[in-house]
Steps between C-alpha positions, in 0.01 A plus 500: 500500500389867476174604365465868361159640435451877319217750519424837486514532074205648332425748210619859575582827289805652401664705812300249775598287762478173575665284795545118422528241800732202487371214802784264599436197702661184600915446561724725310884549516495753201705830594274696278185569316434714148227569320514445105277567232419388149342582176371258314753390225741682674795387746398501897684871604633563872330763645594521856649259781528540869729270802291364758751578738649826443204730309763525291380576099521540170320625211490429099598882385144536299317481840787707736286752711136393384472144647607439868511098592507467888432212715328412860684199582327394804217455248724364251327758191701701286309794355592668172360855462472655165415874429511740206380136280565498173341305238791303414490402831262308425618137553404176697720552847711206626593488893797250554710356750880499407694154533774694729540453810679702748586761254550844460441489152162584305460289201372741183486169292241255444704232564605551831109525654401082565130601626242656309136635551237463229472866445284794500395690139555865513338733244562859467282678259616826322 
């Protein structure tokens, strides 16, 4: 079982930063870990993913070169830092643990994450 717990969202303006936490405890074979985000009434979007392993990423091409998602895995957190914000950024952010194991790959789709935080509500004000 893997328990995922987010912080770091908050209310910000247009062209801030903010840098979201993702805390992952107990045993965990997943290969990698992505952050997603959702509007309400909207689908839950991939916004960036990262392999435990390798540092290897990849990013959802809305976010490409204004979010950074990095990891300390002795600490097992994943970070996700977002500058230049937008407000249709603003979103409740998912962190999630893929159900691969062992593999290369980094999962843009909801349906191949098994663990999920609770979330974290960012707001981005115009």
């Amino acid at each position: 079982q893997v328990q995922l717990v987010e912080s770091g969202g908050g209310l910000v303006q247009a062209g801030g930063s903010l840098r979201l936490s993702c805390a992952a405890s107990g045993r965990t074979f997943s290969s990698s870990v992505g952050w997603f985000r959702q509007v309400t009434g909207k689908e839950r979007e991939f916004v960036a993913a990262i392999s435990w392993s390798r540092g290897s990423t990849s990013y959802a091409d809305s976010v490409k070169g204004r979010f950074t998602i990095s990891l300390d895995n002795a600490g097992k957190m994943v970070y996700l830092q977002m500058n230049s914000l937008k407000p249709e950024n603003t979103a409740v952010y998912y962190c999630a643990a893929s159900s691969l194991s062992g593999s290369a790959y980094l999962p843009t789709t909801r349906a191949l994450y098994r663990y999920w935080g609770q979330g974290t509500q960012v707001t981005v004000s115009s």
